[in-house]
NUPAFI-730594 format. One record per residue (C-alpha): x negated, y, z negated; residue number from 1; residue in one letter. Coordinates in nm, 2 decimals. Layout:
<milums>
<milum X="X" Y="Y" Z="Z" i="NUM" aa="a"/>
...
</milums>
This chain:
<milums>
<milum X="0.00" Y="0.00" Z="0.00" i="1" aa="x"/>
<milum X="-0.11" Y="0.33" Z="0.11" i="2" aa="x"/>
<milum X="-0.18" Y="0.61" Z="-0.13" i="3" aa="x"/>
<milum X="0.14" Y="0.86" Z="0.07" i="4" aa="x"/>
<milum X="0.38" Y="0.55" Z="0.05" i="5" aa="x"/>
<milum X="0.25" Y="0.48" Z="-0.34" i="6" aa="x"/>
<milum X="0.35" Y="0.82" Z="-0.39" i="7" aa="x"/>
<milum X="0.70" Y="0.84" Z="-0.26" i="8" aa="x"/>
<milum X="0.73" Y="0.51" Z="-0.47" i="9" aa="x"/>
<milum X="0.62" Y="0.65" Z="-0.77" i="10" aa="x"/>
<milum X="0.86" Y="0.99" Z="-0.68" i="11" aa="x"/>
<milum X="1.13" Y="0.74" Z="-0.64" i="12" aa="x"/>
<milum X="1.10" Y="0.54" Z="-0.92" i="13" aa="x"/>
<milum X="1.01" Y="0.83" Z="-1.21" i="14" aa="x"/>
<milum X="1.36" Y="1.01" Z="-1.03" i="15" aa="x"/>
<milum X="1.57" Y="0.67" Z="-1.06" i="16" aa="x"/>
<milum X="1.47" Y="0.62" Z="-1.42" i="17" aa="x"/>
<milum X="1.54" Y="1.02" Z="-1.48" i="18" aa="x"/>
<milum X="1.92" Y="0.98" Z="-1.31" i="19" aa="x"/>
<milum X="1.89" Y="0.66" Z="-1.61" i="20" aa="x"/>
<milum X="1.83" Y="0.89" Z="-1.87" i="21" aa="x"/>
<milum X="2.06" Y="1.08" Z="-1.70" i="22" aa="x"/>
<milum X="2.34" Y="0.86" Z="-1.79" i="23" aa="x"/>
<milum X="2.18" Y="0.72" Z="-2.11" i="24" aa="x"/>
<milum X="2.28" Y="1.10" Z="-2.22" i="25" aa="x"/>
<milum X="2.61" Y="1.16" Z="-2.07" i="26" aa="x"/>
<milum X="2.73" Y="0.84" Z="-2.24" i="27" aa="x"/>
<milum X="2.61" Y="0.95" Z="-2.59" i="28" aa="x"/>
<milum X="2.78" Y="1.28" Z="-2.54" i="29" aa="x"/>
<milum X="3.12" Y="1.15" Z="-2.43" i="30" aa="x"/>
<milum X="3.10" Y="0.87" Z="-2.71" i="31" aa="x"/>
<milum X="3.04" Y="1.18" Z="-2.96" i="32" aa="x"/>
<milum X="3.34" Y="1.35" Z="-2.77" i="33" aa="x"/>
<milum X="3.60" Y="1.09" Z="-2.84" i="34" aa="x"/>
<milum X="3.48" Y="1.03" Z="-3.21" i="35" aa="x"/>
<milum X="3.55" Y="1.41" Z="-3.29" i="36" aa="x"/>
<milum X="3.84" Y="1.45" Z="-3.06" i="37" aa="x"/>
<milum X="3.99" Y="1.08" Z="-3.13" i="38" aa="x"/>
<milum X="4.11" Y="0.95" Z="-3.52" i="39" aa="x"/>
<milum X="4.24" Y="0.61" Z="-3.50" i="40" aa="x"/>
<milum X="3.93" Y="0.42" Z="-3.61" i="41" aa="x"/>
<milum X="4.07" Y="0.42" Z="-3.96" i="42" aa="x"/>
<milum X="4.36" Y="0.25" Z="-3.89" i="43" aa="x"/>
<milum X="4.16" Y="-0.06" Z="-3.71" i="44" aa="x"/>
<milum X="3.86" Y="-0.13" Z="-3.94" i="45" aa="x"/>
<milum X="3.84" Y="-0.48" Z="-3.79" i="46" aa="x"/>
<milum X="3.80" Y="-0.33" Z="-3.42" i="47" aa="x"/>
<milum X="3.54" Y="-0.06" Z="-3.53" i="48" aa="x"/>
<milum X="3.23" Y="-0.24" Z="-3.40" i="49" aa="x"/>
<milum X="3.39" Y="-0.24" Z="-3.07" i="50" aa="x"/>
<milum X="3.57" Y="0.10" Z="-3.09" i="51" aa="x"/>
<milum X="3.51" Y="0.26" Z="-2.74" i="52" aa="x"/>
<milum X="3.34" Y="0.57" Z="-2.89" i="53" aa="x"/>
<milum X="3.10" Y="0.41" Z="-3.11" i="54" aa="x"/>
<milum X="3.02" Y="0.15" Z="-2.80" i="55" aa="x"/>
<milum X="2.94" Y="0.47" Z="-2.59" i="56" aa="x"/>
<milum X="2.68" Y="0.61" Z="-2.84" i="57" aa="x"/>
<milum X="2.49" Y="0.30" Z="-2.93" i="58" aa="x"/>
<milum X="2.51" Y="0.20" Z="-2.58" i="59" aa="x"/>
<milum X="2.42" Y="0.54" Z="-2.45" i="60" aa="x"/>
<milum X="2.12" Y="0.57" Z="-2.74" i="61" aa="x"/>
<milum X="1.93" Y="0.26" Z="-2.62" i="62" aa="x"/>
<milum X="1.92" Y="0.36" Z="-2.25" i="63" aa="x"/>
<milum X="1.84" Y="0.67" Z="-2.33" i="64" aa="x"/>
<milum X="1.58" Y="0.57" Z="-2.52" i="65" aa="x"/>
<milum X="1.45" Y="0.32" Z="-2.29" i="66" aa="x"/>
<milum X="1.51" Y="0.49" Z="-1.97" i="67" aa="x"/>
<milum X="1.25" Y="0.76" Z="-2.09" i="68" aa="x"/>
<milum X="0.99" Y="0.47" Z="-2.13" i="69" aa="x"/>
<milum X="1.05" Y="0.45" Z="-1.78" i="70" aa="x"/>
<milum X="1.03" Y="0.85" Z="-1.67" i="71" aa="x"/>
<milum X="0.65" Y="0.86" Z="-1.88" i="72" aa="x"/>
<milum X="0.55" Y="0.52" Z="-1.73" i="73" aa="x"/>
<milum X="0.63" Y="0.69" Z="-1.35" i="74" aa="x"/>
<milum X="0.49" Y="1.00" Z="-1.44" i="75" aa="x"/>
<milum X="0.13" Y="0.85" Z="-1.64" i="76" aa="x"/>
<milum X="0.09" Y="0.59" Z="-1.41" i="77" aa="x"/>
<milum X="0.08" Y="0.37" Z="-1.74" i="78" aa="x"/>
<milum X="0.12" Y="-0.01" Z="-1.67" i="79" aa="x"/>
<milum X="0.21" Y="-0.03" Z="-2.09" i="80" aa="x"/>
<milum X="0.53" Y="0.19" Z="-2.06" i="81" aa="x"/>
<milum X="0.64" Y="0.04" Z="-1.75" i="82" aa="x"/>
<milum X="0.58" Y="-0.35" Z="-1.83" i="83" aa="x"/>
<milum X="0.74" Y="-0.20" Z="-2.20" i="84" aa="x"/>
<milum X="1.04" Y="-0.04" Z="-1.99" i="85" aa="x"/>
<milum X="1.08" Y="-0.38" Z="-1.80" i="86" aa="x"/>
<milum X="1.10" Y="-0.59" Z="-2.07" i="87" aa="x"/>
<milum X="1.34" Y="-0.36" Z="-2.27" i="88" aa="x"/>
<milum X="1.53" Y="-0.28" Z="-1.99" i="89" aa="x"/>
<milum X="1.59" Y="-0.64" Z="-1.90" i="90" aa="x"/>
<milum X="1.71" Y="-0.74" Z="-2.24" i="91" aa="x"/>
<milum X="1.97" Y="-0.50" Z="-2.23" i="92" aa="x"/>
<milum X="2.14" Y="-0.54" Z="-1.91" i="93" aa="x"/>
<milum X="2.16" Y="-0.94" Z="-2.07" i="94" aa="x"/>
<milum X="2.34" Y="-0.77" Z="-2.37" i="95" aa="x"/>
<milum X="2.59" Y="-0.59" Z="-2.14" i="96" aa="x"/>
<milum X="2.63" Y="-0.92" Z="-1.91" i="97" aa="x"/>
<milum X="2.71" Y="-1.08" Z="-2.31" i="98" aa="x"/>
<milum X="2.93" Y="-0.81" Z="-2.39" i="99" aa="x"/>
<milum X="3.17" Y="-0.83" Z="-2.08" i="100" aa="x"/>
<milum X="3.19" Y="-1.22" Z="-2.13" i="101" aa="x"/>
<milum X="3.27" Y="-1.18" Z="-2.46" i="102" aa="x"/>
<milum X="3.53" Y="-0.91" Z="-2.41" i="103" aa="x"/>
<milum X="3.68" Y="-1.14" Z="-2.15" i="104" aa="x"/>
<milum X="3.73" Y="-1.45" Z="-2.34" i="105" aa="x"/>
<milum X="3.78" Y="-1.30" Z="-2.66" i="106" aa="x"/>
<milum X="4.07" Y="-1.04" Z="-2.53" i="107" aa="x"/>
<milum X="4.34" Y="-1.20" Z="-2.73" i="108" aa="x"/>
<milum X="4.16" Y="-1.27" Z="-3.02" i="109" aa="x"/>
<milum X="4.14" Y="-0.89" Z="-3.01" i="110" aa="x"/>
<milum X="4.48" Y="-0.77" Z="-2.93" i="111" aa="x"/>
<milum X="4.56" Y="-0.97" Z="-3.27" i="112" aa="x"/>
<milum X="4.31" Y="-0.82" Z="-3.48" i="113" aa="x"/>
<milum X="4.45" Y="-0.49" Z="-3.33" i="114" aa="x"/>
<milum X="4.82" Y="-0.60" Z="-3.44" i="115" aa="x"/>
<milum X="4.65" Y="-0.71" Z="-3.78" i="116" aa="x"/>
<milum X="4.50" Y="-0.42" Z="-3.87" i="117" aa="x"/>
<milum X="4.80" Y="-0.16" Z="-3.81" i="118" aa="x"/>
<milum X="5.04" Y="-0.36" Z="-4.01" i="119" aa="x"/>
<milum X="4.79" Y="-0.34" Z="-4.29" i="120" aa="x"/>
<milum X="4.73" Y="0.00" Z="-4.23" i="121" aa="x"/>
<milum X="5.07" Y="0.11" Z="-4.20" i="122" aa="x"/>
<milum X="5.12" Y="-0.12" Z="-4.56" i="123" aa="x"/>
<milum X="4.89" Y="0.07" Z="-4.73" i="124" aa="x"/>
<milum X="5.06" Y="0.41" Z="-4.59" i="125" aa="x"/>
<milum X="5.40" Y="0.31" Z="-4.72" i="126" aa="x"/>
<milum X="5.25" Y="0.21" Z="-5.11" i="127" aa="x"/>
<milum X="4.98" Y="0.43" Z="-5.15" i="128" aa="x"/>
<milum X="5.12" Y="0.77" Z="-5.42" i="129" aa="x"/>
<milum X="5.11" Y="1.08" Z="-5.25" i="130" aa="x"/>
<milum X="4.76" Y="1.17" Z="-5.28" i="131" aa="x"/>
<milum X="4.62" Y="0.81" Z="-5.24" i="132" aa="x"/>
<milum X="4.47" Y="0.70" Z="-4.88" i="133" aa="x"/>
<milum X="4.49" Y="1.07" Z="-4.72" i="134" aa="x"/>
<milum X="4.30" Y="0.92" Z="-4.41" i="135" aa="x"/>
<milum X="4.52" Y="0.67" Z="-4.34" i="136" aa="x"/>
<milum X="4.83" Y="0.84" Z="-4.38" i="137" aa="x"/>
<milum X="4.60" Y="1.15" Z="-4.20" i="138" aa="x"/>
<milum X="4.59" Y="0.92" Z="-3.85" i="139" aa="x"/>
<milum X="4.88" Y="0.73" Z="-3.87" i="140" aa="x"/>
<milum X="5.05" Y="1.06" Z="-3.87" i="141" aa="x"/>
<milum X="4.89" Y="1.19" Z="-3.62" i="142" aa="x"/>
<milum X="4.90" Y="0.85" Z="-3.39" i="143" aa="x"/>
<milum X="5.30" Y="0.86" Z="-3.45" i="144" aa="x"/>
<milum X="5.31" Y="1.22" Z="-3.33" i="145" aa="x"/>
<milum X="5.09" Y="1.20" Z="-3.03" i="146" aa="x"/>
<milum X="5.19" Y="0.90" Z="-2.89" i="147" aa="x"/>
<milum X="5.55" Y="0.97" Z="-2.98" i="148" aa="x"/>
<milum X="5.58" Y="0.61" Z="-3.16" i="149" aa="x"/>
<milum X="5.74" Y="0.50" Z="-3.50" i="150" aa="x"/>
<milum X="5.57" Y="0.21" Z="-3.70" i="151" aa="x"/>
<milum X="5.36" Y="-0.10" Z="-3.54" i="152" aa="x"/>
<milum X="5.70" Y="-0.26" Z="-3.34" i="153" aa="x"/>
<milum X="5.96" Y="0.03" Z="-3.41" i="154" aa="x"/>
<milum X="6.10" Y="0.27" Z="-3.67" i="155" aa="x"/>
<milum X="6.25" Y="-0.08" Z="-3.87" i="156" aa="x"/>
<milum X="5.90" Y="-0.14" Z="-3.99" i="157" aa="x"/>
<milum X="5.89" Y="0.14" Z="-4.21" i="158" aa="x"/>
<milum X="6.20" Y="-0.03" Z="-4.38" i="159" aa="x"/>
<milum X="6.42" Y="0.30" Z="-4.45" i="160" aa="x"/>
<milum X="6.09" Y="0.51" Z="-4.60" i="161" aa="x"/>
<milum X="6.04" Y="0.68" Z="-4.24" i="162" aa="x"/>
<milum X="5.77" Y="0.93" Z="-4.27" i="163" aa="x"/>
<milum X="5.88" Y="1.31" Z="-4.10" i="164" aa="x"/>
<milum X="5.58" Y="1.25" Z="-3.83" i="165" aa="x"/>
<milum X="5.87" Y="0.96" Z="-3.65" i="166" aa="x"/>
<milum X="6.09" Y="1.27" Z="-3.59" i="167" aa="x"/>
<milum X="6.22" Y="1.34" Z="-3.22" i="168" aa="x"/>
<milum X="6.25" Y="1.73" Z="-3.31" i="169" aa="x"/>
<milum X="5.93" Y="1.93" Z="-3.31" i="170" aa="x"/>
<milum X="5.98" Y="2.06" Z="-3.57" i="171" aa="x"/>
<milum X="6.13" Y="1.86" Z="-3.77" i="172" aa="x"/>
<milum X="6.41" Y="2.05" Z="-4.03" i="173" aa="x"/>
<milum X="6.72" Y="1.78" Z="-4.05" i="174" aa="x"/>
<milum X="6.77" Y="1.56" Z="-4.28" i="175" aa="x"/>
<milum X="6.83" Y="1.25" Z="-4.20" i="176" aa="x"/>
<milum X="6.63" Y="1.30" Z="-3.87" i="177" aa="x"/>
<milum X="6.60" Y="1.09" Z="-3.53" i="178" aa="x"/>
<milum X="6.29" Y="0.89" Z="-3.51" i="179" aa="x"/>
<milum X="6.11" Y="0.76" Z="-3.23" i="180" aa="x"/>
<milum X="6.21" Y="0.37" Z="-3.18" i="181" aa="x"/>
<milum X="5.91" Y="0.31" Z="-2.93" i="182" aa="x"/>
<milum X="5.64" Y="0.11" Z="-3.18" i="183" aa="x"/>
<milum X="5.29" Y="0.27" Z="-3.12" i="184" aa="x"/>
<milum X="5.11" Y="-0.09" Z="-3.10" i="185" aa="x"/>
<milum X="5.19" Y="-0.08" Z="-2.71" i="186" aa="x"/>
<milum X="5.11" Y="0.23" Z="-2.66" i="187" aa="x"/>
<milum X="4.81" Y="0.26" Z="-2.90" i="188" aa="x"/>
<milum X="4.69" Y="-0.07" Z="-2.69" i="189" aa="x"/>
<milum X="4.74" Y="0.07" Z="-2.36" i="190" aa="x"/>
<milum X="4.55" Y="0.41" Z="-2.47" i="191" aa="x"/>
<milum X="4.25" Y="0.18" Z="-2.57" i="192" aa="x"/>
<milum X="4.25" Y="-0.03" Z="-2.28" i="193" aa="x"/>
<milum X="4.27" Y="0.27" Z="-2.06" i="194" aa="x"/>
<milum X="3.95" Y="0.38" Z="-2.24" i="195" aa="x"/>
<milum X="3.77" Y="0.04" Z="-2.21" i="196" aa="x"/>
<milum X="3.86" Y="0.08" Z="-1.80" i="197" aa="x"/>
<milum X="3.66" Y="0.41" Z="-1.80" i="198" aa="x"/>
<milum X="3.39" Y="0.28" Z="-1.99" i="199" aa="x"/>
<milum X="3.33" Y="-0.02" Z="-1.82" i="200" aa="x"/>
<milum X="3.35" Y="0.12" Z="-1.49" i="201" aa="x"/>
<milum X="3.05" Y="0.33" Z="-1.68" i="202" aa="x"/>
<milum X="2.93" Y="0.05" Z="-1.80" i="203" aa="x"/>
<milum X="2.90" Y="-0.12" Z="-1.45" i="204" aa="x"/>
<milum X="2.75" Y="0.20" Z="-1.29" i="205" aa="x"/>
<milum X="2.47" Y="0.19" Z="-1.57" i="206" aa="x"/>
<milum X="2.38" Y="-0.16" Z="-1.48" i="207" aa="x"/>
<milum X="2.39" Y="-0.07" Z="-1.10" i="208" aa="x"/>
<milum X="2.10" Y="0.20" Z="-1.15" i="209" aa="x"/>
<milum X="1.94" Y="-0.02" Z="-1.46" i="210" aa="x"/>
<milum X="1.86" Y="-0.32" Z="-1.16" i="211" aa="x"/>
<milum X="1.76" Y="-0.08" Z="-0.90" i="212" aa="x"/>
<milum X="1.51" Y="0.07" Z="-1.15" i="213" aa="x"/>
<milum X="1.38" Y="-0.30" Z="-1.25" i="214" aa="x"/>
<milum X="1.32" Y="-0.40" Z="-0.87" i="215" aa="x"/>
<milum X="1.14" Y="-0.08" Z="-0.76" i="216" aa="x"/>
<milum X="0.96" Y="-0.09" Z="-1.08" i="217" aa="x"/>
<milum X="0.80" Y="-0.41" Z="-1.00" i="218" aa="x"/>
<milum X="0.60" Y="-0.31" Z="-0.69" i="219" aa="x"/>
<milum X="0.48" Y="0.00" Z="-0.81" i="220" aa="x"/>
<milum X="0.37" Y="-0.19" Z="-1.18" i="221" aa="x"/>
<milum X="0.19" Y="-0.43" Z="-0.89" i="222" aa="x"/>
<milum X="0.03" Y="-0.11" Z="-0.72" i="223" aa="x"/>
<milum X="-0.12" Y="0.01" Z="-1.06" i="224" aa="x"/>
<milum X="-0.28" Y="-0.33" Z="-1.16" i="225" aa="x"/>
<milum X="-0.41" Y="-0.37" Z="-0.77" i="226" aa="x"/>
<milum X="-0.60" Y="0.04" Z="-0.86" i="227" aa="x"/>
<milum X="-0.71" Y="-0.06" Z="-1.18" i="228" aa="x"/>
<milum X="-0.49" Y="0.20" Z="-1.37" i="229" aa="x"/>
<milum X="-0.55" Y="0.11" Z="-1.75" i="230" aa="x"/>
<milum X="-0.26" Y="0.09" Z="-2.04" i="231" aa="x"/>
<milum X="-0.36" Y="0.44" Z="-2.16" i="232" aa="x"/>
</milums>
């Protein structure tokens, strides 16, 4: 390989793993987005490890990380960052391929975890004294008004105690008031699995540019070890 075509190599690969980090970032900053802008992770403590917004910013965090191995490694012409970025790189598109299989087989096991874990929640709102479990009661609230929902299946579930946030009138001043009858575990359901479509299409556009990066990172790796570049 010439030294004009191991140039453009090297121009191509530091500006692949750049567009990366690129992503790596985006991805953290759109996972911090929903955590501040979204509050239904109390009421689905089983679900949290999967919670789109906190699978955003771990995921987001590592590529970042890694992807930046890569920019220095283009830039040096270090053989240590890029066999480092390879390696690293490698492991985690394995960990995405695990995650999809395990989302897919594992999809109903989740939906009744989901189902689980409102119940419980919405228990706890209907027990708990009037100061007790302000969180809870906090985003349950706020899911029920959003959403335009009443309970986990319907307005029955609250069992005559219907909290003011199940009103149809905004705002709500008559007493008794219509409620929503629409449960909010559909609709809470569908608003999660319409967040898990945009972040795996994400997802799949990460691991797009992630293999690209590993196959044009091979050759030039092979160039640097052919010149004699050291690991410094």
């Amino acid at each position: 390989m010439n030294r004009s075509c191991a140039n453009c190599l090297k121009t191509v690969v530091t500006h692949l793993h750049f567009l990366c980090w690129l992503c790596g970032a985006f991805v953290v900053a759109l996972g911090i987005f929903q955590m501040i802008h979204s509050k239904f992770a109390s009421l689905i403590t089983t679900f949290w490890p999967i919670y789109p917004a906190n699978t955003l910013v771990v995921t987001g965090t590592i590529v970042t990380c890694v992807c930046y191995l890569g920019v220095l490694g283009g830039m040096r012409e270090n053989r240590c960052m890029l066999i480092t970025f390879f390696v690293l790189l490698f492991i985690l598109m394995l960990v995405e391929l695990a995650m999809a299989c395990v989302f897919l087989v594992y999809s109903r096991e989740i939906d009744t975890y989901f189902e689980k874990d409102l119940m419980r929640s919405l228990e706890i709102y209907r027990q708990s004294r009037q100061e007790g479990n302000k969180t809870i009661k906090d985003d349950f609230d706020a899911v029920q008004h959003l959403f335009r929902c009443c309970g986990v299946h319907g307005a029955a579930d609250w069992r005559g105690d219907v909290p003011i946030s199940c009103c149809v009138e905004d705002p709500c001043n008559s007493v008794p008031h219509a409620n929503w009858q629409e449960g909010c575990l559909v609709k809470l359901r569908n608003w999660f699995a319409r967040n898990y479509l945009s972040t795996g299409a994400g997802v799949v556009t990460m691991f797009i540019i992630q293999f690209i990066c590993l196959s044009i990172t091979i050759p030039l790796f092979c160039h640097f070890s052919r010149r004699g570049l050291g690991y410094l």
